[in-house]
VMD Tcl script that builds the backbone (N, CA, C; Angstrom):
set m [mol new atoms 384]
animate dup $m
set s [atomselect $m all]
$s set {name element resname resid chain x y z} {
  {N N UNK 1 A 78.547 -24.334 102.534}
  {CA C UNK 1 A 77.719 -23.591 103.488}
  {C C UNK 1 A 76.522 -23.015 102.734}
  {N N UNK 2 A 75.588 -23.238 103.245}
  {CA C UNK 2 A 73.992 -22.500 102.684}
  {C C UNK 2 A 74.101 -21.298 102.983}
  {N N UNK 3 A 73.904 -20.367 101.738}
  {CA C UNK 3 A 73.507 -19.136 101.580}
  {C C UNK 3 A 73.197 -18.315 102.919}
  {N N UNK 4 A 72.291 -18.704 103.106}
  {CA C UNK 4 A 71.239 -17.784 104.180}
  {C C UNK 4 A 72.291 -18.014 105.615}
  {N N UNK 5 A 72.912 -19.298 105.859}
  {CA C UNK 5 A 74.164 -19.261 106.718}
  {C C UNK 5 A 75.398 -18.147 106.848}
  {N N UNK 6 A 75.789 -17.847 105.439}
  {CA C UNK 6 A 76.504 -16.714 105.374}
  {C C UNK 6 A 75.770 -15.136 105.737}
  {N N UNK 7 A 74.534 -15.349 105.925}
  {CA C UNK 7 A 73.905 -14.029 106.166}
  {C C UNK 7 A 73.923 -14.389 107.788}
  {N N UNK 8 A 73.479 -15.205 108.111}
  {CA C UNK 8 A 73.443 -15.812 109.383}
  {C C UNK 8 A 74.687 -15.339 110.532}
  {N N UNK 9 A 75.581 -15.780 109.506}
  {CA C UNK 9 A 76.782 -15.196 110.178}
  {C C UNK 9 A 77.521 -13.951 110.448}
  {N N UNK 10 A 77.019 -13.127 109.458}
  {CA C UNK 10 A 77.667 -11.832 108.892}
  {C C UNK 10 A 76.477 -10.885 110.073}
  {N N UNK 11 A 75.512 -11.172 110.532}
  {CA C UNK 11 A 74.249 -10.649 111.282}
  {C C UNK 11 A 75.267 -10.813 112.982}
  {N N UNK 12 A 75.691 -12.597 112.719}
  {CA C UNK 12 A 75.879 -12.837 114.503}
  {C C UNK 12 A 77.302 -11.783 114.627}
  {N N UNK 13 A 78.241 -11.817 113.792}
  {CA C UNK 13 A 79.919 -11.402 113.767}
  {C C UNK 13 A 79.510 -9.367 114.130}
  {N N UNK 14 A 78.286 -9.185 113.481}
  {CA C UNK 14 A 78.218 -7.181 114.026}
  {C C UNK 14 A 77.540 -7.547 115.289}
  {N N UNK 15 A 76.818 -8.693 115.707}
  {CA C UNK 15 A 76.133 -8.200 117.013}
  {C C UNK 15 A 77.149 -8.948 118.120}
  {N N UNK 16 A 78.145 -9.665 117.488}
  {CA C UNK 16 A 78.965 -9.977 118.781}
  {C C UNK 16 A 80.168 -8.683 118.985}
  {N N UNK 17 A 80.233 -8.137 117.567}
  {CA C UNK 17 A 81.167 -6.925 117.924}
  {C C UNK 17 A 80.801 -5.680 118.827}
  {N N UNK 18 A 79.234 -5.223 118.847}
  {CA C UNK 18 A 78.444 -4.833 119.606}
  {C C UNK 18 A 78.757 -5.518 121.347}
  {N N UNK 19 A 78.662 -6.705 121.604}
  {CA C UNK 19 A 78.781 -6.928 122.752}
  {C C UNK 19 A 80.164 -7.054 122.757}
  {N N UNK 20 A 81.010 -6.898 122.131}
  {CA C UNK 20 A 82.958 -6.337 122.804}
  {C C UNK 20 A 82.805 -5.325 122.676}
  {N N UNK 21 A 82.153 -4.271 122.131}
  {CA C UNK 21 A 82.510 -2.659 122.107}
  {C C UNK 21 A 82.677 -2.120 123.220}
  {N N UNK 22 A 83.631 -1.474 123.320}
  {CA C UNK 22 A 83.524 -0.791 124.773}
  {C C UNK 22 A 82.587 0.626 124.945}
  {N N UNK 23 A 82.267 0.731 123.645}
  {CA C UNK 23 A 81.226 1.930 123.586}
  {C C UNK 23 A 79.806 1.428 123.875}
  {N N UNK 24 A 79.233 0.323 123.796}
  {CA C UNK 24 A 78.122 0.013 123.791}
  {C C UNK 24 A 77.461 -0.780 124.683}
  {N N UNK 25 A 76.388 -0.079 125.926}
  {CA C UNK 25 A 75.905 -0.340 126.947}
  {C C UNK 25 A 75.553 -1.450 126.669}
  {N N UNK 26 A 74.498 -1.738 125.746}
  {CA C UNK 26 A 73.044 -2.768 125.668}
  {C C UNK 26 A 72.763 -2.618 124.128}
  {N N UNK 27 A 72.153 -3.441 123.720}
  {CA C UNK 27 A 71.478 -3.730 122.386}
  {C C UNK 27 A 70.419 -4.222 122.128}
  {N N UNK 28 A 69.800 -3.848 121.298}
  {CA C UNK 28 A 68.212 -4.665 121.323}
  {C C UNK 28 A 67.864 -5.220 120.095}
  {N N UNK 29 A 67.758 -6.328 119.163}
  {CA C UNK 29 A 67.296 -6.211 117.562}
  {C C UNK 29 A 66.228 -6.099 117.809}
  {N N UNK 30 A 65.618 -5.134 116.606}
  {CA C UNK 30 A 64.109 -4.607 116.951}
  {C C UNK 30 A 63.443 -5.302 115.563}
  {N N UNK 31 A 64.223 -6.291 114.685}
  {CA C UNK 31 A 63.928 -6.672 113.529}
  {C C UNK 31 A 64.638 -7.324 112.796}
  {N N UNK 32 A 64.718 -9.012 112.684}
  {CA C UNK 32 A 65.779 -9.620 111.851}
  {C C UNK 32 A 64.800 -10.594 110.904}
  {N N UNK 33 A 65.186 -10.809 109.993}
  {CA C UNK 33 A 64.749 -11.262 108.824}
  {C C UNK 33 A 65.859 -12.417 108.093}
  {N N UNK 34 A 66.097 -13.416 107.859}
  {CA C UNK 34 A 67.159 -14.035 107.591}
  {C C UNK 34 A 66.197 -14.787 106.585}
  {N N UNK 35 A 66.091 -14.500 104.902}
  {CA C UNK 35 A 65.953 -15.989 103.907}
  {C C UNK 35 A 66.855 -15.880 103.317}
  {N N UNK 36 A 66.857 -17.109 102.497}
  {CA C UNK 36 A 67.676 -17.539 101.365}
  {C C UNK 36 A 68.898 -16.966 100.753}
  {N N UNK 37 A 68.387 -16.249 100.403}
  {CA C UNK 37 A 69.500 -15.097 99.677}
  {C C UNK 37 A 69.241 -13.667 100.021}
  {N N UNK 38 A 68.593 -13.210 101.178}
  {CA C UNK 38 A 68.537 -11.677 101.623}
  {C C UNK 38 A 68.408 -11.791 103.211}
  {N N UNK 39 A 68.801 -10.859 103.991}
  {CA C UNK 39 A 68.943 -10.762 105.380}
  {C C UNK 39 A 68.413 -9.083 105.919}
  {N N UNK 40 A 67.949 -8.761 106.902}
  {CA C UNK 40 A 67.192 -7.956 107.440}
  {C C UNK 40 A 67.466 -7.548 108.723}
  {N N UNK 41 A 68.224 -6.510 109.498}
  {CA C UNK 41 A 68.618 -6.456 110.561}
  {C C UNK 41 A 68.594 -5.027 111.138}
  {N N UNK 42 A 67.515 -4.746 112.018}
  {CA C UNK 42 A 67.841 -3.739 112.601}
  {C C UNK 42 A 67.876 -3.298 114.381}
  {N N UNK 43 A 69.420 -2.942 114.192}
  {CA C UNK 43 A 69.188 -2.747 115.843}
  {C C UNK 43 A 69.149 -1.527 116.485}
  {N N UNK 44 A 69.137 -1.188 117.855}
  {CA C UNK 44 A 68.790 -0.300 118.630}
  {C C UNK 44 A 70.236 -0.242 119.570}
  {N N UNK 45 A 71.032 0.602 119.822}
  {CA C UNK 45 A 72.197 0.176 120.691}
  {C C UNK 45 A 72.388 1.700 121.429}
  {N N UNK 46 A 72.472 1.349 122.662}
  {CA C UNK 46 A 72.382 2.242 123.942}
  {C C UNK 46 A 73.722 2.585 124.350}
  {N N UNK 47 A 74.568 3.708 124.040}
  {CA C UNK 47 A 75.517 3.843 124.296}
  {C C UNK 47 A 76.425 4.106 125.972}
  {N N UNK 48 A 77.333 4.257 125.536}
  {CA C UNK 48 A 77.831 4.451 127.550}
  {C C UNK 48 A 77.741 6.333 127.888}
  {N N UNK 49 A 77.865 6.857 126.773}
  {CA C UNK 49 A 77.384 8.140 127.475}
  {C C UNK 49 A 76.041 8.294 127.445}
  {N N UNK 50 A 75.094 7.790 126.909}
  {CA C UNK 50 A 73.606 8.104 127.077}
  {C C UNK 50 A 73.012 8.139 125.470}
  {N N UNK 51 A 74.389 8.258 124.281}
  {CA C UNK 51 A 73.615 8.599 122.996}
  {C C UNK 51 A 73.097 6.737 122.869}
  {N N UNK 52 A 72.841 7.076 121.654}
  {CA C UNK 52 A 72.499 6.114 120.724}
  {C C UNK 52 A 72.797 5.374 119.258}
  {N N UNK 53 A 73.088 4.785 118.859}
  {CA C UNK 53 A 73.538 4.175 117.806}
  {C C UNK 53 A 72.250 3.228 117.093}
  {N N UNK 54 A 71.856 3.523 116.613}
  {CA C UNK 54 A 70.818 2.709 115.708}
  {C C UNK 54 A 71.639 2.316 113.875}
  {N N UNK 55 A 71.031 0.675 113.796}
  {CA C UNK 55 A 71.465 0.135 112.609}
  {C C UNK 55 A 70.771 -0.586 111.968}
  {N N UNK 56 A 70.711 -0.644 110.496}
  {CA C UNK 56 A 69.731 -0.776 109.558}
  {C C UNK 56 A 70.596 -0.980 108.340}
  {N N UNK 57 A 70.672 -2.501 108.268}
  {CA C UNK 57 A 71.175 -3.320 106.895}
  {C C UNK 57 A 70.316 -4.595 106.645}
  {N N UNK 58 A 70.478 -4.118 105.176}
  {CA C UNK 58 A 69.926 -5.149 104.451}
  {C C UNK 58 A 70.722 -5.704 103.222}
  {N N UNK 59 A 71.399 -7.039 103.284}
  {CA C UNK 59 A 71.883 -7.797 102.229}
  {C C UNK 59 A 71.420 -8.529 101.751}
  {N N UNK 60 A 72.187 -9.210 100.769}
  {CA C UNK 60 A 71.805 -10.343 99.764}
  {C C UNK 60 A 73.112 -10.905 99.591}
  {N N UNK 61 A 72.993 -12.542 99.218}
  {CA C UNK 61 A 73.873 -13.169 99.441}
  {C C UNK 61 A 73.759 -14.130 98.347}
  {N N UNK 62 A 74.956 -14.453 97.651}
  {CA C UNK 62 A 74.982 -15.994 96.824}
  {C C UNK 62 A 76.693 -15.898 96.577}
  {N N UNK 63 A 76.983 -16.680 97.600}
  {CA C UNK 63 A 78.596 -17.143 97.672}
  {C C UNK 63 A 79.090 -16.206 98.694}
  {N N UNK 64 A 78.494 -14.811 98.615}
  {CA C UNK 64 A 79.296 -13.325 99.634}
  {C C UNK 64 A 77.849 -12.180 100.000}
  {N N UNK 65 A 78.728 -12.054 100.776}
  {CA C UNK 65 A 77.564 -10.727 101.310}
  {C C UNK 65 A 77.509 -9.501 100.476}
  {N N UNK 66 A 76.494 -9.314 100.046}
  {CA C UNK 66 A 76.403 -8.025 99.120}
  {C C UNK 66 A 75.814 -6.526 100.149}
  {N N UNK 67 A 76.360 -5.926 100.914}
  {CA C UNK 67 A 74.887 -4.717 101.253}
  {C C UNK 67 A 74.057 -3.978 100.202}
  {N N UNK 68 A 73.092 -4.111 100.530}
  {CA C UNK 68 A 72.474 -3.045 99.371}
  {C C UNK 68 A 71.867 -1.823 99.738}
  {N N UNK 69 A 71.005 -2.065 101.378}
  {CA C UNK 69 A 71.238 -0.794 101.865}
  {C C UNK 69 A 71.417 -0.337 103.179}
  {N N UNK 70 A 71.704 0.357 103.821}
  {CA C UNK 70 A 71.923 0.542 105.220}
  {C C UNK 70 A 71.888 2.165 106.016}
  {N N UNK 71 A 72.060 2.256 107.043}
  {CA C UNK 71 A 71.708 3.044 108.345}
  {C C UNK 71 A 72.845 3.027 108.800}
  {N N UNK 72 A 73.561 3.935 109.596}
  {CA C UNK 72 A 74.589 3.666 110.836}
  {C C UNK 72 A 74.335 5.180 111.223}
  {N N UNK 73 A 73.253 5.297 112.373}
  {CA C UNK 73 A 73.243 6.476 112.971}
  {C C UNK 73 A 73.314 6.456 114.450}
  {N N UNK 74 A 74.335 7.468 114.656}
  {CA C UNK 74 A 74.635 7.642 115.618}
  {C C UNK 74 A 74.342 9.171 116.038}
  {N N UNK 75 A 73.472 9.059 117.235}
  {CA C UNK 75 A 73.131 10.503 118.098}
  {C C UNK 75 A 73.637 10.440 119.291}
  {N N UNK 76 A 73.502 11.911 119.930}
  {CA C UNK 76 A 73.691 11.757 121.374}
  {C C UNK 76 A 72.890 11.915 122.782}
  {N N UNK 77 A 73.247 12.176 123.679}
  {CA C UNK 77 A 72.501 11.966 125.039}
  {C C UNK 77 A 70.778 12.614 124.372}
  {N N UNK 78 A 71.204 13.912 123.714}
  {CA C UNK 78 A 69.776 14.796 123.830}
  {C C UNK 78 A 69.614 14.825 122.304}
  {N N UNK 79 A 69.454 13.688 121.538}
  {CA C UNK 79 A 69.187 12.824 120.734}
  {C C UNK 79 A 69.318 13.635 118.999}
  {N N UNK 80 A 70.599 14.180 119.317}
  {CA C UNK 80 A 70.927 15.254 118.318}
  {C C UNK 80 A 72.241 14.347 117.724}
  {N N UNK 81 A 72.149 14.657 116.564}
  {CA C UNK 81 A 72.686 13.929 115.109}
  {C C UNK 81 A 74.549 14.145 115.763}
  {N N UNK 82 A 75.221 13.369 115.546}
  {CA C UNK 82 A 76.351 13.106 115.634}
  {C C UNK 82 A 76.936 12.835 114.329}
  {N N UNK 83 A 76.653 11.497 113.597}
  {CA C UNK 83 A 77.038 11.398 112.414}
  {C C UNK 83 A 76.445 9.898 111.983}
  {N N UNK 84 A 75.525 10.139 110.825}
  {CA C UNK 84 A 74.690 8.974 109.963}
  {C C UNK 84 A 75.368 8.789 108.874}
  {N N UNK 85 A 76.007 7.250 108.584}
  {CA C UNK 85 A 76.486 6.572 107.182}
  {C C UNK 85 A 75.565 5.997 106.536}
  {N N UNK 86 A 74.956 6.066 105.666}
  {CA C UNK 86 A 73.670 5.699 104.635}
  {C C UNK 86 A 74.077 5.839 103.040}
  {N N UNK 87 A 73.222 5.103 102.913}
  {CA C UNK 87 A 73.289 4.725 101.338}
  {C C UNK 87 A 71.881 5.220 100.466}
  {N N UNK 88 A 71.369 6.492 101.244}
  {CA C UNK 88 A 69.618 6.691 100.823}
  {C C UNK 88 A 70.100 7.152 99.329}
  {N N UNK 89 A 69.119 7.302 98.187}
  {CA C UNK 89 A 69.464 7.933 97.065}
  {C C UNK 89 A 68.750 8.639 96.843}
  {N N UNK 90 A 69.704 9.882 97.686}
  {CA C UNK 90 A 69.242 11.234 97.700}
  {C C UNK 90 A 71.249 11.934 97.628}
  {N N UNK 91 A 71.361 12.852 97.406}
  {CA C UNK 91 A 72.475 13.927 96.985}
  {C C UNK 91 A 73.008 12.910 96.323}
  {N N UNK 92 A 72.688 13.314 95.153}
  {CA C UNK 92 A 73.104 12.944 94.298}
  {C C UNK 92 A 74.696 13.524 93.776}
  {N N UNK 93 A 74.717 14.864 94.181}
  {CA C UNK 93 A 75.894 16.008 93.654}
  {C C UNK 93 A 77.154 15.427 93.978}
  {N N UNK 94 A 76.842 14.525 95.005}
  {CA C UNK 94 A 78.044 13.984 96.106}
  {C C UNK 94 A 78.869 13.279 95.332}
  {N N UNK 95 A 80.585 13.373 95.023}
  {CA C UNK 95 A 81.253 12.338 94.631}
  {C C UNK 95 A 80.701 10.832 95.828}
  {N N UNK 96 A 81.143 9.833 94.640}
  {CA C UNK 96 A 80.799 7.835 95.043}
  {C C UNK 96 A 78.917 7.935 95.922}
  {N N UNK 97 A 78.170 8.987 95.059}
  {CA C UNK 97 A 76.702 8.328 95.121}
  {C C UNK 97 A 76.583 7.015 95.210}
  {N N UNK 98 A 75.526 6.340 95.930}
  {CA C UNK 98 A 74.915 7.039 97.104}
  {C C UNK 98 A 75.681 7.185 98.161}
  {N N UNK 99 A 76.761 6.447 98.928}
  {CA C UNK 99 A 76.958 7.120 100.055}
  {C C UNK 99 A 77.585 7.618 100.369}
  {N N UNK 100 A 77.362 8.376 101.558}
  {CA C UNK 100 A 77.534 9.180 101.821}
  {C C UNK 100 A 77.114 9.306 104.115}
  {N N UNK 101 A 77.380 10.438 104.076}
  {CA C UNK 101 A 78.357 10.701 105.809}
  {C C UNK 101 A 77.157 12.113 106.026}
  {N N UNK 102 A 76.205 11.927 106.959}
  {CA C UNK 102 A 75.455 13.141 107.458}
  {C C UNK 102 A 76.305 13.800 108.981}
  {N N UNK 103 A 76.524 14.833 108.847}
  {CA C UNK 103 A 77.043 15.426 110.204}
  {C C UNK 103 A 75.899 16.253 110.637}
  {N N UNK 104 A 76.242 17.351 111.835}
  {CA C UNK 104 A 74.892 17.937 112.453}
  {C C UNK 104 A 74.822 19.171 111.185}
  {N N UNK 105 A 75.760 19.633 110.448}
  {CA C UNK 105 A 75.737 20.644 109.545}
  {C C UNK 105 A 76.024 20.516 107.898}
  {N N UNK 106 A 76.353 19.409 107.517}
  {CA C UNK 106 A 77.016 19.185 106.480}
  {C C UNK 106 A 76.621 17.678 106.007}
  {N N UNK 107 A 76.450 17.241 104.834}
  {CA C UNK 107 A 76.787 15.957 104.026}
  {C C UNK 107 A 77.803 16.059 103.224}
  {N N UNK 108 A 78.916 15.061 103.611}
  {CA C UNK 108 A 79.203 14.565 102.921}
  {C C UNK 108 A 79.631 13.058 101.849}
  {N N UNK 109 A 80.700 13.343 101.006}
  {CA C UNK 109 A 80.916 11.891 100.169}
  {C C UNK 109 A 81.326 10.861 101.538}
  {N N UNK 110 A 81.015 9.988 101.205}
  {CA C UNK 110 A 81.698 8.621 101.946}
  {C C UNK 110 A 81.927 7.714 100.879}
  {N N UNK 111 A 82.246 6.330 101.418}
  {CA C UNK 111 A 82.348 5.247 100.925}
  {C C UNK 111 A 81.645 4.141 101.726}
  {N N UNK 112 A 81.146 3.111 101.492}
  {CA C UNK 112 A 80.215 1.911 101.725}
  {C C UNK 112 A 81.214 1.367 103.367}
  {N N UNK 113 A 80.097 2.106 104.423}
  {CA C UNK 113 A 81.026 1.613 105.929}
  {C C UNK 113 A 80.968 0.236 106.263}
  {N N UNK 114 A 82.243 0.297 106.446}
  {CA C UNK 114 A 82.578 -1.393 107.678}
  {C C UNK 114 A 81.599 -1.056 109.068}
  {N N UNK 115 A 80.801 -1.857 109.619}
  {CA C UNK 115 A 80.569 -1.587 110.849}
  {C C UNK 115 A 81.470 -1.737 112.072}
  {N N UNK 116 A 82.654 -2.451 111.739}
  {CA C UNK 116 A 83.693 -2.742 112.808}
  {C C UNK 116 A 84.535 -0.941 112.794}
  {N N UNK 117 A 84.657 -0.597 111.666}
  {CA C UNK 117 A 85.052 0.643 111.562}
  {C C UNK 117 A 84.264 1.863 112.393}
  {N N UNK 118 A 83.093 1.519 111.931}
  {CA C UNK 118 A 82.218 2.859 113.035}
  {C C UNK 118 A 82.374 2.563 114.177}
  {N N UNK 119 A 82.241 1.160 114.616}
  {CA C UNK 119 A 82.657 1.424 116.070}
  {C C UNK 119 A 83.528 1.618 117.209}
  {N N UNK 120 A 84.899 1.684 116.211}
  {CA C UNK 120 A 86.102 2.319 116.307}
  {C C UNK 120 A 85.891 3.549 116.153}
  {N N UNK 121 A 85.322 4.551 115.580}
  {CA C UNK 121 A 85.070 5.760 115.813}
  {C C UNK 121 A 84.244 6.309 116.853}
  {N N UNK 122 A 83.428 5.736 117.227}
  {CA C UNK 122 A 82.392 5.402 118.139}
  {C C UNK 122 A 83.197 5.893 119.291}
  {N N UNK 123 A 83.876 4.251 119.739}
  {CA C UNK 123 A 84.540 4.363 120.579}
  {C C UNK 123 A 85.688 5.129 120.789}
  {N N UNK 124 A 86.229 5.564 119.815}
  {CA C UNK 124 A 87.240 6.405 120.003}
  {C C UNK 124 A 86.983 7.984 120.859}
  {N N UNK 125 A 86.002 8.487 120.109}
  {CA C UNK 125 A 84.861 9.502 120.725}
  {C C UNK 125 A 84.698 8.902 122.132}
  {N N UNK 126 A 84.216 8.281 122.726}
  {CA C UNK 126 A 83.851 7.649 124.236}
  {C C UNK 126 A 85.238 8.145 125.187}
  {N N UNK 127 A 86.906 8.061 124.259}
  {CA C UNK 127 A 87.500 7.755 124.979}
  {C C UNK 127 A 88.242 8.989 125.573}
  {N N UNK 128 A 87.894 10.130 124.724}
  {CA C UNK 128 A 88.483 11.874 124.584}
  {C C UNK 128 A 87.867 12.017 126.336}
}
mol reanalyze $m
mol bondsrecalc $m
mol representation Tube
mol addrep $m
């Protein structure tokens, strides 16, 4: 399989999980980029209560998907911070720099998110 296929795929497998989510109205990519050995993807996703979910990854690929950096923010109806997974390199103080978990009051440590995982949290939230 060609390189840029495995990015190819790893792009279609989050936006088809997007259309099974039960959290997620509509989707829009507002930006995909697919060469050789790097991939570019960012979407816009309209949730069922009114927030929003916006996503922003960028990999590289030779044999496997590498992320190198990414977005997973999620707000709500009145477009106030819920909780952003990012990899920016900034807090540094944080145990497993860079990422890390923004809440409306607090950062903290994370680890490098699955997107199938956030949207199990996502949705889990939808379901309270």
């Amino acid at each position: 399989m060609k390189v840029h296929r495995l990015i190819q795929s790893y792009f279609s497998q989050l936006k088809t999980a997007l259309i099974l989510s039960t959290a997620i109205e509509s989707y829009q990519v507002t930006r995909e980029i697919v060469k050789d050995l790097e991939g570019y993807l960012r979407i816009r996703a309209s949730l069922i209560d009114g927030g929003q979910f916006d996503i922003f990854i960028y990999v590289i690929s030779n044999q496997e998907i590498s992320i190198v950096k990414y977005s997973f923010h999620w707000q709500d109806k009145d477009k106030k911070l819920v909780m952003r997974w990012d990899n920016a390199p900034h807090h540094q103080e944080l145990d497993n720099f860079p990422h890390h978990l923004h809440l409306e009051d607090e950062t903290k440590p994370s680890t490098e998110p699955y997107y199938m995982d956030i949207l199990k949290i996502i949705e889990d939230e939808m379901t309270l």
